[in-house]
C-alpha positions in Angstrom: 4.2 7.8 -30.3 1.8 5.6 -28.1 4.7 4.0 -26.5 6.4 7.6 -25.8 3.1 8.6 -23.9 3.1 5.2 -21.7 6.5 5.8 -20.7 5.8 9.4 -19.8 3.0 8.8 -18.0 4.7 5.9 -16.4 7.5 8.3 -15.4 5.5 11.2 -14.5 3.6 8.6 -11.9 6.9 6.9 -10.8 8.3 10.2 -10.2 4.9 11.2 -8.1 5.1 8.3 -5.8 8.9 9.3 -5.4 7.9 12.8 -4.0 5.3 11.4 -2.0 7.4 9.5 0.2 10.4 12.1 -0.2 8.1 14.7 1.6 7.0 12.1 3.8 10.3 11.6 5.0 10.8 15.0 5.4 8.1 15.8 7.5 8.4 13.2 9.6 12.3 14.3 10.5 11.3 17.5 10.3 8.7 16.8 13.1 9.7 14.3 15.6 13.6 14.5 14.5 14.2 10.4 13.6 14.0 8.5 10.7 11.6 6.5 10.1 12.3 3.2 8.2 9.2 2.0 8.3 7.9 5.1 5.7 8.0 3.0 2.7 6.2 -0.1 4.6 3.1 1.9 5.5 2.9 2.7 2.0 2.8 -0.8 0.8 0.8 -1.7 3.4 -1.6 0.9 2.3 -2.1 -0.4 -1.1 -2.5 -3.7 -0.2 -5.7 -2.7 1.8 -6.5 -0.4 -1.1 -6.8 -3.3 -3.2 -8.7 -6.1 -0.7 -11.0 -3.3 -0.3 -11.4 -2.8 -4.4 -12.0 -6.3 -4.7 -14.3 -6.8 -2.1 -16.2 -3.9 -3.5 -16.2 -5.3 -6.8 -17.2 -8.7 -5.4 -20.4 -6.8 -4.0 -21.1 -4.2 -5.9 -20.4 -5.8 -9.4 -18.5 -3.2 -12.1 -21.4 -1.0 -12.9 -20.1 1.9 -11.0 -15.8 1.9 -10.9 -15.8 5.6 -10.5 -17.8 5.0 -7.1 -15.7 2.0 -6.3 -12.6 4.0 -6.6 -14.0 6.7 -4.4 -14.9 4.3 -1.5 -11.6 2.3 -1.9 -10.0 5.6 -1.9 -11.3 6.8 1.5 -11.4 3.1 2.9 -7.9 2.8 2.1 -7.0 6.6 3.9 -9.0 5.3 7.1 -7.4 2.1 7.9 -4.0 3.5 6.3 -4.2 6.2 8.7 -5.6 3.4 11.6 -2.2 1.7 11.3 -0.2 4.7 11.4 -2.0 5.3 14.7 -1.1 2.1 16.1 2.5 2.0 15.0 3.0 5.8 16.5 0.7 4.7 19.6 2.9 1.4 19.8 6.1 1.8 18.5 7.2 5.4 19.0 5.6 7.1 21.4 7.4 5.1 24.4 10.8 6.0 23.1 10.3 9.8 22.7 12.4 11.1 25.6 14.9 7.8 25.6 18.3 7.8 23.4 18.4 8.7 20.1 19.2 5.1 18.7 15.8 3.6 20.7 13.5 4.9 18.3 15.3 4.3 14.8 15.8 0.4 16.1 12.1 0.5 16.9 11.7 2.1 13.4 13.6 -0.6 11.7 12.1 -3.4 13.9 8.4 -2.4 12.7 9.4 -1.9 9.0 10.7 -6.1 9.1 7.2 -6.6 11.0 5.2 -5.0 8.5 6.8 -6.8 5.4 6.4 -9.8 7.2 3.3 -9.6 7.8 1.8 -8.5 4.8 4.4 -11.4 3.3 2.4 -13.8 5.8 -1.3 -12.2 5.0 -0.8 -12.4 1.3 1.7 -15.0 0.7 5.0 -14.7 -1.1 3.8 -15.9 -4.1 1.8 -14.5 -7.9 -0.7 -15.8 -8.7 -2.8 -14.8 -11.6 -5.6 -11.9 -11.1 -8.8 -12.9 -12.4 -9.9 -10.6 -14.8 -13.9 -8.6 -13.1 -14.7 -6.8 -16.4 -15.0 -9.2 -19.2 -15.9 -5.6 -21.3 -12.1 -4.7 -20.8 -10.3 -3.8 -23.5 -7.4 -6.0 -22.4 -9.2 -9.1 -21.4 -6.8 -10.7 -23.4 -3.7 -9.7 -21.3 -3.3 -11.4 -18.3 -1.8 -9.5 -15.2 -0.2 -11.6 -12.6 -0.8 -9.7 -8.9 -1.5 -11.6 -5.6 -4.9 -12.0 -4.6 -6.1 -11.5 -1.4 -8.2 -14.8 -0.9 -6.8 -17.4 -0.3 -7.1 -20.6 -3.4 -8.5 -23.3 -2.2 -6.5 -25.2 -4.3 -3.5 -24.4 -1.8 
């Protein structure tokens, strides 16, 4: 039974992040008519800021208070989510607007390969093991393997 409820919650969350970017996609054809490839990218890049910004909060703030630390990395992680998107529509799209339709979706493509590279550059291409913050965890024993932000120093 306890496996049955992880793998409908897993679903239920997998399916949520589907519908997220399905609507995202929408709206943006709806909106400005093009497709834009670099949808997916901004998510990504979005939770890779969501988690510097987690760790660095943990690094300061310690793990008294997660609720609050979700809540800050939550609206950090909307601001500079939403400061890229700026940028990339200041940047990318804007200038095309009234040019021929293909302009734009080869901008689109070009800035979805410069985001993946550059978070591939920022983070490295490599796991590394995730240190565990709470030593109180109930899973301290498990070991989850996600890229940290900083870099090793043994590197």
């Amino acid at each position: 039974m306890e496996v049955f409820l992880q793998q409908l919650i897993n679903g239920i969350t997998l399916g949520s992040i589907y519908g997220l970017i399905a609507i995202g996609y929408t709206m943006v054809f709806g909106i400005i008519g093009m497709v834009n490839f670099a949808h997916g990218d901004v998510f990504m890049v979005s939770s890779f800021i969501a988690l510097v910004a987690f760790l660095l909060l943990v690094s300061f703030l310690g793990s008294s208070s997660i609720a609050l630390i979700l809540f800050i990395m939550l609206v950090v992680a909307m601001l500079f989510t939403s400061l890229v998107n700026w940028t990339i529509e200041r940047l990318a799209y804007r200038p095309l607007r009234g040019s021929f339709r293909l302009a734009p979706l080869i901008s689109a493509i070009g800035m979805s390969i410069f985001l993946s590279n550059f978070v591939q550059v920022t983070q490295g291409h490599a796991t590394s093991p995730f240190h565990q913050w709470s030593k109180a965890s109930s899973c301290s024993s498990r070991k989850t393997t996600i890229r940290s932000p900083f870099p090793s120093s043994s590197s």
